[in-house]
C-alpha positions in Angstrom: 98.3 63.7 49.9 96.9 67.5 50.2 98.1 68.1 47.0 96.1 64.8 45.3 92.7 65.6 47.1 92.9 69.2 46.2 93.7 68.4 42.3 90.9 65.3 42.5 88.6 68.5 44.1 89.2 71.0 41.7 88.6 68.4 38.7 85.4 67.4 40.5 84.5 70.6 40.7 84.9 71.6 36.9 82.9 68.6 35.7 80.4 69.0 38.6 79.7 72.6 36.8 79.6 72.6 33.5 78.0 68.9 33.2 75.6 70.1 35.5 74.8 72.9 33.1 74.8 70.7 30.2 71.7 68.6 32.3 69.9 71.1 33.1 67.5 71.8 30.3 67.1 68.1 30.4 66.6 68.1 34.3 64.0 70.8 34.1 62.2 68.9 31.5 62.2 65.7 33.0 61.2 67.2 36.3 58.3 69.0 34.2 56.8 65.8 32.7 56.9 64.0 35.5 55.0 66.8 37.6 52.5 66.3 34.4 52.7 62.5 34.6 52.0 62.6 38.2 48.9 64.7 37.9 46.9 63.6 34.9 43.7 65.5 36.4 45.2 68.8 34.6 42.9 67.6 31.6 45.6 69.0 29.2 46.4 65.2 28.2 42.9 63.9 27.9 42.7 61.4 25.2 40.8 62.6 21.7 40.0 59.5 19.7 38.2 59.1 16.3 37.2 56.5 14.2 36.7 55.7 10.4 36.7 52.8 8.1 38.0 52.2 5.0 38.2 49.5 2.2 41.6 48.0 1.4 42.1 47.3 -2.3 41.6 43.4 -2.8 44.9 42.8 -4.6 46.9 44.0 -1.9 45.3 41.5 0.4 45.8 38.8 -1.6 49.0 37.8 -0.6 49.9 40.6 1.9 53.6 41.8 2.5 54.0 44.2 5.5 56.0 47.1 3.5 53.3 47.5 0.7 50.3 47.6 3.1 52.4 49.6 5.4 53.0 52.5 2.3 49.1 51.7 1.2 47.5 52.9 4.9 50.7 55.8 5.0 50.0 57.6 1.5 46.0 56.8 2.1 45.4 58.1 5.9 48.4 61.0 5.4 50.4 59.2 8.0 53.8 60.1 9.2 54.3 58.3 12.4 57.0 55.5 11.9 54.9 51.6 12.2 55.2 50.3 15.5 53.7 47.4 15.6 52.4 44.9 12.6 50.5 41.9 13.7 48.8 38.9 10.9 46.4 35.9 10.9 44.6 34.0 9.8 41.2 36.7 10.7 42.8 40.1 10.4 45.9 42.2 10.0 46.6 44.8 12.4 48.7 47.7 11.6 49.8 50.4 14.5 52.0 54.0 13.6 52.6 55.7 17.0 54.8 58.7 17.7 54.8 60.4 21.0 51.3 61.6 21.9 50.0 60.1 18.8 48.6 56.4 17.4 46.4 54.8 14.8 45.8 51.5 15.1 44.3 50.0 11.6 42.6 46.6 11.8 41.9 44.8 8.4 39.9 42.4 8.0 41.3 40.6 4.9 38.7 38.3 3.7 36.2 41.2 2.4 39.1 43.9 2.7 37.2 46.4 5.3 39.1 48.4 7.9 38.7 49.8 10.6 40.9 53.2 11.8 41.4 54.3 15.3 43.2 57.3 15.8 44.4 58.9 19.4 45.8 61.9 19.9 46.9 63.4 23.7 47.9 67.1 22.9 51.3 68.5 23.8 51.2 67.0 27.4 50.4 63.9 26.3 53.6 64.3 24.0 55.6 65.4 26.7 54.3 62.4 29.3 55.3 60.1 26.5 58.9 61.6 26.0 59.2 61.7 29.6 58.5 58.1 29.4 60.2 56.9 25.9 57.0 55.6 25.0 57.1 55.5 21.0 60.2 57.9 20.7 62.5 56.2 18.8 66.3 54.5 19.2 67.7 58.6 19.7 65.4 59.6 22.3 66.1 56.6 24.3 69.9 57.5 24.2 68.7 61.2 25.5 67.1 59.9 28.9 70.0 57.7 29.1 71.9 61.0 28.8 69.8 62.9 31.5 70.2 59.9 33.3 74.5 59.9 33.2 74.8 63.7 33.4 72.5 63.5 36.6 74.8 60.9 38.2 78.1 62.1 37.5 76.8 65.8 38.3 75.9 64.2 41.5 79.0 62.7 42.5 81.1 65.1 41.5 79.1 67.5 43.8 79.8 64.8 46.6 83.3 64.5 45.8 83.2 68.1 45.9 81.7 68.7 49.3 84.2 66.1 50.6 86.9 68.3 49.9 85.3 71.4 51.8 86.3 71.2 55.3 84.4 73.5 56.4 81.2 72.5 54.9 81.2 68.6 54.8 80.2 67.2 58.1 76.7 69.5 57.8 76.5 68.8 54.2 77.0 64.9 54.6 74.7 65.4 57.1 71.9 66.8 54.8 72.3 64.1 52.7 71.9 61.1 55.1 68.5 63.1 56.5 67.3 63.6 52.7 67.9 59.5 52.0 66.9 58.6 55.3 63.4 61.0 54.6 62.7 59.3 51.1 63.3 55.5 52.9 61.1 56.9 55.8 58.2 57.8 53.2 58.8 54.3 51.2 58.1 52.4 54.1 55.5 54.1 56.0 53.2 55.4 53.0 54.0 53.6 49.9 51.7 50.5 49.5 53.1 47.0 49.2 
């Protein structure tokens, strides 16, 4: 039985390391953003919008179609921000590109073919609060937090699974751990608003 902990230890241990290293970057920038995130008062994320019009060509709003009005506002407003969102009635069209710490929201209004364009921009933190958050980041980004997420989990238990099979060391380091969940339960009931 020695023999099985000590080989399920050692195993622990090698995953514990190097997909600990492998999370890190992702840890640190996580942690980062979400310091950022908690304290918007920085003012490096403060919200920079403009506004324009602009006169859609008649024929296109004829019988719209989604892909040529979305290549018509791309090619005239220089836009490189994939479409997010395209909503149509009866009283306008509405047209939004967003990208992480970026969006334009265009709002036609077909029967006389004016537009108006609303462009925000956040700056780099407001990128990074937005990557922190998968807002706007596309399919690949989501499978990165899930990433950070899974590296973050397994580094974790492996580390338990690794204390477990330090004599020595696990009764204070179990020990630790109870104190730091019992601390964050402690603060969740007594200062978090319900």
């Amino acid at each position: 039985m020695k023999h099985v902990v000590r080989h399920v230890a050692h195993w622990a241990l090698l995953v514990h390391i190097y997909l600990s290293m492998a999370g890190f970057t992702l840890a640190i920038l996580f942690a980062a953003t979400g310091l950022t995130l908690n304290h918007q008062d920085f003012g490096w994320s403060e919200p920079r919008t403009a506004t324009s019009t602009m006169k859609m060509d008649a024929d296109l709003l004829r019988k719209p179609e989604q892909t040529t009005i979305e290549q018509h506002l791309r090619e005239t407003l220089g836009l490189r921000s994939p479409m997010t969102d395209y909503h149509e009635d009866s009283e306008q069209i509405q047209v939004t590109f967003a990208a992480p710490g970026h969006r334009t929201v265009v709002t036609i209004d077909p029967a006389d073919g004016h537009a108006d364009v609303e462009t925000e921009t956040r700056g780099a933190l407001g990128k990074l609060g937005d990557l922190h958050k998968g807002f706007d980041s596309g399919k690949v980004w989501y499978g990165m937090i899930d990433l950070a997420a899974v590296l973050l989990i397994v580094s974790s238990m492996t580390g338990m699974l690794t204390l477990f099979a330090l004599r020595a060391k696990r009764r204070k380091g179990f020990i630790v751990g109870g104190l730091g969940v019992l601390t964050i339960v402690m603060i969740y009931v007594i200062w978090v608003p319900r």
